[in-house]
C-alpha positions as CSV (number, residue, x, y, z in Angstrom):
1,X,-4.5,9.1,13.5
2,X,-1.1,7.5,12.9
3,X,1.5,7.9,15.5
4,X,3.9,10.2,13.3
5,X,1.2,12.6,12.2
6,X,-0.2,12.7,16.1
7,X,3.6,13.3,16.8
8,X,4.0,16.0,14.3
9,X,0.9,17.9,15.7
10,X,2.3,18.1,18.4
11,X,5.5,19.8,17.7
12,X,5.5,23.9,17.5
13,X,5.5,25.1,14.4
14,X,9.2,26.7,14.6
15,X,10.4,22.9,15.2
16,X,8.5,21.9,11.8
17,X,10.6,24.9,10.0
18,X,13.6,24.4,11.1
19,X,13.2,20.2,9.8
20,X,12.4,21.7,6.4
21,X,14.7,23.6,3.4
22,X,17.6,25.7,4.3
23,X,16.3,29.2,3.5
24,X,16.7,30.7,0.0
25,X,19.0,33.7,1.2
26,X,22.3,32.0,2.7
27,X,23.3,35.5,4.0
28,X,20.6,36.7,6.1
29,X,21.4,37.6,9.5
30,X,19.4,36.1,12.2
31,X,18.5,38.3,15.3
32,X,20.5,36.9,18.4
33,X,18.8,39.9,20.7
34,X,14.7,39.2,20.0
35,X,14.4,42.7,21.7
36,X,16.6,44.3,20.2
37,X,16.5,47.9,18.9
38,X,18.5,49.4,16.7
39,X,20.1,52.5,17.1
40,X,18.9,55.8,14.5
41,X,20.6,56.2,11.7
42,X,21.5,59.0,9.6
43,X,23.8,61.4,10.3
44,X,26.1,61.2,13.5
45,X,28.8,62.8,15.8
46,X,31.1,60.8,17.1
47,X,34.4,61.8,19.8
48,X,37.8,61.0,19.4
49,X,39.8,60.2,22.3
50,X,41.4,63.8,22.2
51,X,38.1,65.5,21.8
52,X,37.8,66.0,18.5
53,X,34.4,65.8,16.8
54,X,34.0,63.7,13.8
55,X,30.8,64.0,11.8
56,X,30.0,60.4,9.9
57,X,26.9,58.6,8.2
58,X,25.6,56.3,10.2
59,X,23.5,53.4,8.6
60,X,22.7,50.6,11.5
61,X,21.4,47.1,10.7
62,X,18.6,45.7,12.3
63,X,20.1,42.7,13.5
64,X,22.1,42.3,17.3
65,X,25.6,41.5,16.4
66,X,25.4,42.2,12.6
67,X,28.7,42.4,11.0
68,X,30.4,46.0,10.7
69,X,32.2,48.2,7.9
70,X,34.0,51.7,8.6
71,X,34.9,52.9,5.6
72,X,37.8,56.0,5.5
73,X,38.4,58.3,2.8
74,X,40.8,59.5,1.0
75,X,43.8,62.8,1.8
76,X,41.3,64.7,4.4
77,X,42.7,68.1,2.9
78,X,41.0,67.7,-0.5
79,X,38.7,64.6,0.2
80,X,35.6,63.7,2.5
81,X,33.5,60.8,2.6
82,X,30.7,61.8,-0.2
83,X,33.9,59.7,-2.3
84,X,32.4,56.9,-0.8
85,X,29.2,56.2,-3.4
86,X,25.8,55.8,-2.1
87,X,25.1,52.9,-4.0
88,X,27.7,50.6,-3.1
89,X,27.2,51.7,0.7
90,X,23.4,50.8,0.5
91,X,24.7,47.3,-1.2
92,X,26.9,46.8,1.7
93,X,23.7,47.5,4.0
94,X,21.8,45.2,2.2
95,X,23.5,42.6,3.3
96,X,22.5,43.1,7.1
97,X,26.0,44.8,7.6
98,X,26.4,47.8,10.0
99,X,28.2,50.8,8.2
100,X,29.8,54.1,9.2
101,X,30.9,56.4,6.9
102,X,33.1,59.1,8.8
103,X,35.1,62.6,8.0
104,X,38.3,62.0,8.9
105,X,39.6,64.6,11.1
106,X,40.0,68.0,8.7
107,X,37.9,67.0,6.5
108,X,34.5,67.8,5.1
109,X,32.2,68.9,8.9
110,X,34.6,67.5,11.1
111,X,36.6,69.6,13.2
112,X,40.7,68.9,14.0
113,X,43.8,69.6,11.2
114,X,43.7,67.0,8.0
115,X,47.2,66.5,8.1
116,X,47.0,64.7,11.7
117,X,44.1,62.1,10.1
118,X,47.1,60.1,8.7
119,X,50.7,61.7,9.6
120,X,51.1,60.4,13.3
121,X,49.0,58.7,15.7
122,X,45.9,60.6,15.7
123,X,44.5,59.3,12.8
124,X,43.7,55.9,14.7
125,X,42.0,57.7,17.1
126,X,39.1,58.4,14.6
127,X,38.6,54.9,13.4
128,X,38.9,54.2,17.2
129,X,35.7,56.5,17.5
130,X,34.3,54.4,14.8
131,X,34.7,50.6,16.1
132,X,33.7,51.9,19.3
133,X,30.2,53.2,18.6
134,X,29.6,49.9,16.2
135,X,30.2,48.0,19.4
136,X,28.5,50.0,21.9
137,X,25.3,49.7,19.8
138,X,25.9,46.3,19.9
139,X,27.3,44.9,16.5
140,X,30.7,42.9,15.4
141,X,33.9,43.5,14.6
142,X,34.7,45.3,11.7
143,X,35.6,44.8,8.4
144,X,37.8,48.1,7.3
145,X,38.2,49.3,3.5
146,X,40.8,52.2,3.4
147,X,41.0,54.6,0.3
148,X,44.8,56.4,-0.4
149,X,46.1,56.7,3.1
150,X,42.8,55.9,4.8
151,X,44.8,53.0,4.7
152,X,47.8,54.4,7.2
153,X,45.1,55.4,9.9
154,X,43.6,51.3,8.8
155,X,46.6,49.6,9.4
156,X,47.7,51.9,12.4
157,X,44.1,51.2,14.4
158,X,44.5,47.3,12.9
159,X,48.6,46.8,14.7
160,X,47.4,49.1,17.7
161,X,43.6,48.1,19.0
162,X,44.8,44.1,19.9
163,X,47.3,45.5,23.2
164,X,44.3,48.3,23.6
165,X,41.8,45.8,24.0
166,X,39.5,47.5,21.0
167,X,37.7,46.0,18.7
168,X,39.6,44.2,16.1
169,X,39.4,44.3,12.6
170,X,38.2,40.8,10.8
171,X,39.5,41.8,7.1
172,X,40.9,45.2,5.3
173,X,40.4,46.4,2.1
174,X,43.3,48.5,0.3
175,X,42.2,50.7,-2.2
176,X,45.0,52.0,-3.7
177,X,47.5,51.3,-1.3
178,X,51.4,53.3,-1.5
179,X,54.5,54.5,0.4
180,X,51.8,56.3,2.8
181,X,50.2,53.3,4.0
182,X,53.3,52.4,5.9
183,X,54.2,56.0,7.0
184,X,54.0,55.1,10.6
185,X,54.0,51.1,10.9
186,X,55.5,48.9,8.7
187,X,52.5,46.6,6.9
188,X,54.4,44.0,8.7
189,X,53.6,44.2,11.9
190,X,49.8,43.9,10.8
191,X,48.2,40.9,12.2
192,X,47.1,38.3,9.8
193,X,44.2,39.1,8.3
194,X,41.9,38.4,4.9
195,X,42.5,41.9,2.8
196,X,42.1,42.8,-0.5
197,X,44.2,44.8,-2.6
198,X,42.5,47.1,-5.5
199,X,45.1,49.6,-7.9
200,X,44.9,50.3,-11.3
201,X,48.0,49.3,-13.8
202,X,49.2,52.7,-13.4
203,X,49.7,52.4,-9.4
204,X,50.2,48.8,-9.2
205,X,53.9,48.4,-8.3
206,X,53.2,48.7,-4.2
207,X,50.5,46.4,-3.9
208,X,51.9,43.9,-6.6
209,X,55.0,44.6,-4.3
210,X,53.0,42.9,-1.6
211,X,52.1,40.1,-3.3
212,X,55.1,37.9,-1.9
213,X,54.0,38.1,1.7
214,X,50.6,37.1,1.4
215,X,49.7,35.0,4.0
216,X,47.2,33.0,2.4
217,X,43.9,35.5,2.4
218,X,45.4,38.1,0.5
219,X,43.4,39.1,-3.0
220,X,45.0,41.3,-5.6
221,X,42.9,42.8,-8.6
222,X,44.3,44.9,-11.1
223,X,42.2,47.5,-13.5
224,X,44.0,48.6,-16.8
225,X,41.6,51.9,-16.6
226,X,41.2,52.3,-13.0
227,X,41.7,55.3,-11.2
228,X,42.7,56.1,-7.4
229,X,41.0,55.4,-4.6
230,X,37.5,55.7,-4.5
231,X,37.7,57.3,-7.8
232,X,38.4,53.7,-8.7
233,X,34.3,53.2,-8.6
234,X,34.0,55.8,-11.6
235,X,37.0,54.3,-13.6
236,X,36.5,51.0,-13.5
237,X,32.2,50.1,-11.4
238,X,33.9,46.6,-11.4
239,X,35.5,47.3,-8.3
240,X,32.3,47.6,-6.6
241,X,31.6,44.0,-7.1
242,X,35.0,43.0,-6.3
243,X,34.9,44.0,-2.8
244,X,31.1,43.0,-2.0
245,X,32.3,39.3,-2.8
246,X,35.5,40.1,-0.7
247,X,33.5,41.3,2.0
248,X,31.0,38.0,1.4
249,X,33.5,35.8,2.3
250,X,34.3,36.8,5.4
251,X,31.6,38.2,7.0
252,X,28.8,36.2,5.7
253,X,29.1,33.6,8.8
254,X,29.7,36.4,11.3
255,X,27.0,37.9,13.4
């Protein structure tokens, strides 16, 4: 037998693989823990630092160290997290991704008043309770999408968990960002991070406003009929897409 074929023999057969093609799907996530096991899905409680309980949809990835999403609602007095569309969360999941889905305080089964999830600092506290269980069960840092002021309690976790030693955000999405998102830090005391910036022409003078201090990863997109918030995904399904290549391109090499 010739020496390169005896050679080849000899080597295991995860050497032989790994000298062939790339594999199809440049996304998947590769297990870093071989015995790891994920934690149960479903639905979750999770504890804020001041005791409240916060009820949230859990769905875990399979992979150790998988990327992260915490997506927030919108106004906790009229709004809950069934805004958040099954669809594009199981997309998001598809990807390998880790993603909680919580009540913000006041809202929908969780317990605490709905004005506190975004008017002072409690509101930080639940996405706090959020990044913590996504690293307790062992995955990365987040990604955080923010609907109406979900993205005050965003940007408030975002400028506060660096000094606190949490986990820090690796992007933000604004969906429909305003005068709220600022109530109690200005957005420039955020550290610099990829975000992305969805409003519809009717709300766009904030976020276009923004558009001047983009650091560099900063994406705007507009929608003639969109809506607010995550009543955006009804208006104009578009936006759906728009933030799954967001998130592509910045968590696709994490994990």
């Amino acid at each position: 037998m010739p020496k390169l074929l005896v050679l080849l023999a000899a080597l295991p057969l995860a050497t032989l693989v790994a000298c062939g093609d790339k594999p199809a799907d440049d996304t998947a996530i590769e297990d870093t823990a071989p015995d790891f096991v994920p934690p149960e899905g479903g639905v979750i409680q999770l504890e804020a630092r001041d005791g409240v309980l916060l009820e949230a949809d859990y769905y875990p990835s399979d992979h150790a160290g998988a990327p992260s999403i915490v997506l927030l609602h919108m106004y906790a007095v009229y709004y809950d997290r069934t805004g958040w569309p099954l669809d594009f969360i199981e997309t998001l999941q598809g990807h390998g991704w880790s993603v909680i889905v919580p009540d913000r305080r006041g809202a929908g089964n969780s317990e605490g008043d709905p004005e506190e999830s975004w008017d002072g600092e409690k509101g930080k506290w639940d996405v706090e309770a959020c990044t913590l269980r996504l690293q307790e069960d062992g995955y990365g840092a987040p990604a955080i999408i923010g609907a109406s002021n979900g993205t005050t309690s965003m940007i408030d976790y975002a400028i506060w968990a660096p000094d606190e030693g949490l986990p820090q955000p690796v992007a933000l999405g604004f969906m429909t960002g305003g005068s709220y998102t600022s109530a109690n830090n200005f957005m420039s005391g955020l550290p610099v991070l990829p975000a992305i910036f969805t409003y519809s022409t009717a709300e766009a003078a904030w976020s276009q406003g923004k558009q001047d201090d983009n650091p560099g990863d900063w994406e705007f997109f507009e929608y003639p009929n969109g809506d607010h918030g995550t009543l955006m995904f009804d208006a104009a399904p578009e936006v759906a897409d728009d933030l799954e290549s967001f998130l592509l391109k910045w968590l696709e090499d994490l994990g």
